[in-house]
Structures are given as structure tokens and as C-alpha cells.
C-alpha positions as CSV (number, residue, x, y, z in Angstrom):
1,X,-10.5,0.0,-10.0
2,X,-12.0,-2.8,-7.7
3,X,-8.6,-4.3,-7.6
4,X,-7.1,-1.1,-6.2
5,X,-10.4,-0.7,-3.8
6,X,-9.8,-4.3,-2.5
7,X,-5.6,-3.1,-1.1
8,X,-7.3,-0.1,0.5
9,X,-9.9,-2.3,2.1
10,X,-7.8,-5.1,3.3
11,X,-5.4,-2.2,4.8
12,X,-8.7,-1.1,6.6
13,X,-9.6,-4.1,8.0
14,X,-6.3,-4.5,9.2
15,X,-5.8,-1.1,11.2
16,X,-9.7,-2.4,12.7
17,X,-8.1,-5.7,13.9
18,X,-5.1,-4.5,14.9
19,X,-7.5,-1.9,17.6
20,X,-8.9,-5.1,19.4
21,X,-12.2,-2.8,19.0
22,X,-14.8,-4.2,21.8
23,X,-17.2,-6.3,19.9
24,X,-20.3,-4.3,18.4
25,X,-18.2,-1.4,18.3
26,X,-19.5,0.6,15.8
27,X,-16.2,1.4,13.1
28,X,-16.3,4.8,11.2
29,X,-15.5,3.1,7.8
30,X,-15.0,5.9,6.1
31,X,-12.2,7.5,8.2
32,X,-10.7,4.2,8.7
33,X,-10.2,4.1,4.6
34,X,-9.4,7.4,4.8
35,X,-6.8,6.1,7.3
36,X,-6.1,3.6,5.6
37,X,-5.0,5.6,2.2
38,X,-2.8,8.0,4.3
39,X,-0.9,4.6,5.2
40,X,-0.3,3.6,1.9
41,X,0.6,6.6,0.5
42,X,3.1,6.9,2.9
43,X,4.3,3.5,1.7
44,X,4.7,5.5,-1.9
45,X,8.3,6.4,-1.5
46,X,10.7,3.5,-1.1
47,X,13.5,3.6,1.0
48,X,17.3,2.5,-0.6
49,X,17.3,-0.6,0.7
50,X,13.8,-1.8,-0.6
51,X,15.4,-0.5,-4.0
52,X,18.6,-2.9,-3.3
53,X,15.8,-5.8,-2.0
54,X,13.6,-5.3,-5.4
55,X,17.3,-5.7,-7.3
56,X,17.9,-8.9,-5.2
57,X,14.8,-10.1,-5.9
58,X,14.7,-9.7,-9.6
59,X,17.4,-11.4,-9.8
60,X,19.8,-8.4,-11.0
61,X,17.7,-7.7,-14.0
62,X,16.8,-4.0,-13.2
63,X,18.6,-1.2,-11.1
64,X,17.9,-0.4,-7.8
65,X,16.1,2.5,-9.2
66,X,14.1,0.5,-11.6
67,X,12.4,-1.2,-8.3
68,X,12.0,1.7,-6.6
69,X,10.1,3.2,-9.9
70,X,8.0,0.0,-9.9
71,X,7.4,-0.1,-6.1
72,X,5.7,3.4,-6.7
73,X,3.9,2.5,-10.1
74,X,2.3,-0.2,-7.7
75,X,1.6,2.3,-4.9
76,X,0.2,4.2,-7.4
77,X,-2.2,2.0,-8.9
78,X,-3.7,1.3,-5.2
79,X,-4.4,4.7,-5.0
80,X,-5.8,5.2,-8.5
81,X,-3.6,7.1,-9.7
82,X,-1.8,4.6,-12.6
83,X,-2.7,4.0,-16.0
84,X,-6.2,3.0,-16.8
């Protein structure tokens, strides 16, 4: 679970850098997470050609749907809900 706690907060402090936030700005962490989930969820399903780039990429040893079921097993996992 800390793993899948450290993509979410990495995600968060990148949507807080990417503001250019005046310094001592006081950042409401938890909607920025909460924002920061919503963005990788919406990451969850892959388009065709990041199914055809996962192929590529594995050299040809899975289908473009094997990626795309991977890509989302990983997705998943970031938001808790994989395998334990």
C-alpha cells in the first residue's frame, strides 16, 4: 500500500508545481490527492495506440490487448484496488 500511496503523492506534488502556487501558500492536501486520484483513474483506460506502444515495447510477446490489460492492472494497483 505505501508503494501505491507514494504514485498518488508524486502525482500530487506535481499538479502543486505545475500551479506556480505563491510561496507560503497554504495547499489543501487533501483535495489535491483527491485530485490527484481523479487524474489517475482517468489514466485507467488505455487508448489503442498505447495497446499497440506496450506491444512494441514488449517486443511482440503479448497482444495489444494483453498491454492494455496490464496498463490497467497497474492503474489499478495505484489506486488500491489490485491483488494484495
Amino acid at each position: 500500500m505505501a508503494e501505491t500511496c507514494g504514485m498518488i503523492e508524486r502525482v500530487a506534488r506535481a499538479i502543486v508545481a505545475s500551479r506556480n502556487l505563491p510561496e507560503g501558500c497554504e495547499i489543501n492536501w487533501p483535495l489535491i490527492r483527491a485530485d490527484a486520484r481523479a487524474a489517475i483513474k482517468a489514466l485507467r483506460e488505455p487508448t489503442t495506440d498505447m495497446g499497440w506502444a506496450g506491444y512494441d515495447q514488449l517486443d511482440y510477446e503479448v497482444t495489444p490487448h494483453a498491454a492494455e490489460a496490464c496498463w490497467r492492472a497497474m492503474i489499478d494497483a495505484i489506486l488500491g484496488k489490485g491483488k494484495s
